[in-house]
C-alpha positions in Angstrom: -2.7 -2.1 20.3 -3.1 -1.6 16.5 -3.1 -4.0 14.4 -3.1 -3.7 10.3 -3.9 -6.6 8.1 -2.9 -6.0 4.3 -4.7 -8.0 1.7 -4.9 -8.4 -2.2 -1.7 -8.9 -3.3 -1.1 -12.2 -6.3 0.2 -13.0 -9.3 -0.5 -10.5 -12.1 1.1 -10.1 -15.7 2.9 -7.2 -16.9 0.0 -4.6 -18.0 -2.6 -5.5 -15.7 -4.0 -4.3 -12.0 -4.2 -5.4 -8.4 -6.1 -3.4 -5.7 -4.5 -3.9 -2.2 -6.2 -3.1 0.9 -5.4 -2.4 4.8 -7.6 -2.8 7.0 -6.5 -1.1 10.8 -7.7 -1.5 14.1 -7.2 -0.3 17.5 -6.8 3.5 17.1 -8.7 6.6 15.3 -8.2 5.5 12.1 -9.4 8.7 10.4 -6.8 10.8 12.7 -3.6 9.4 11.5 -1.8 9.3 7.9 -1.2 6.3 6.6 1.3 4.8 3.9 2.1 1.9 1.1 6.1 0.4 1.7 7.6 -2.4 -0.7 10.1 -4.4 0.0 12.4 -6.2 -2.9 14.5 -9.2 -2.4 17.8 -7.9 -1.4 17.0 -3.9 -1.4 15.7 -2.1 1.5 11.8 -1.2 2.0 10.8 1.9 -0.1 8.0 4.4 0.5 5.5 4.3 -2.0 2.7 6.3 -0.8 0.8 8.0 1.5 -2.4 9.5 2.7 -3.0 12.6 5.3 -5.7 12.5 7.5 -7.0 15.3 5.2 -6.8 12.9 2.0 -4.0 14.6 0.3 -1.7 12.4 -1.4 1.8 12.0 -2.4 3.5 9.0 -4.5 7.1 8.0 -5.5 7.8 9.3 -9.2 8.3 5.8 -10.4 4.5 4.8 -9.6 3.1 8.5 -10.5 0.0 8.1 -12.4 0.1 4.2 -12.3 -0.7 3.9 -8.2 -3.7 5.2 -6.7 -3.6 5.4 -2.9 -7.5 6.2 -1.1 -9.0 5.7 2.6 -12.2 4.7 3.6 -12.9 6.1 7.3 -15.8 4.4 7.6 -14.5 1.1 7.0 -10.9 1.7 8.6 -9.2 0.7 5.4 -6.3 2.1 3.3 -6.1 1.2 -0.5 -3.5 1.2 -3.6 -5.2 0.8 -6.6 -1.9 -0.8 -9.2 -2.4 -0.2 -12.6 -0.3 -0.9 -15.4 2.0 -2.9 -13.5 5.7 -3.8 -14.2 7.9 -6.3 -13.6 9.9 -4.5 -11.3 6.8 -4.0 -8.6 7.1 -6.7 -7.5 7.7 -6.8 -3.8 6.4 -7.2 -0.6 3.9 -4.6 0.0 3.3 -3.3 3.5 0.8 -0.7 5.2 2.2 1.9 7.8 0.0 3.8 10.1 0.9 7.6 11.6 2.3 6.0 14.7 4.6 3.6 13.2 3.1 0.3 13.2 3.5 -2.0 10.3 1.4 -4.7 8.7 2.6 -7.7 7.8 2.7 -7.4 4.5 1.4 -8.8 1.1 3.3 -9.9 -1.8 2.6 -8.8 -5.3 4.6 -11.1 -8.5 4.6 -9.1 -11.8 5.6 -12.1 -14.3 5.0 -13.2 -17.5 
């Protein structure tokens, strides 16, 4: 069974950073892509990220530059390193693994 267990979200201001991670269990972590999925109040989750098992990356244009997604085989962990952020990430933020299983999420508040 894997599990994934998100962590790091908060309370930030406009401008500054948060680094969520994922940590996964219960498969080959380094064999699968994994992903970064928000959810809004009232919209529907959007893909914001993801990693290959090779490390290449991709990001939705509205994070480009701002978002940093990384792995750590070794420690079974996905990141997103949040820069600059705005009010409108805020969201529910939720890892996805290669297989389809979700974590349970972490919010993230962008507010003055």
């Amino acid at each position: 069974q894997v599990q994934l267990v998100e962590s790091g979200g908060g309370l930030v201001q406009p401008g500054g950073s948060l680094r969520l991670s994922c940590v996964a269990s219960g498969s080959i972590f380094s064999r699968w892509s994994m992903a970064w999925y928000r959810q809004s109040p009232g919209k529907e989750r959007e893909w914001v990220a993801g990693i290959t098992s090779g490390g290449f990356t991709n990001y939705v244009d509205s994070v480009k530059g701002r978002f940093t997604i990384s792995r750590d085989n070794a420690k079974n962990t996905v990141y997103l390193q949040m820069n600059n952020l705005k009010t409108e990430d805020t969201a529910v933020y939720y890892c996805m693994q290669g297989m389809g299983y979700w974590g349970q999420g972490t919010q993230v508040t962008v507010s003055s």
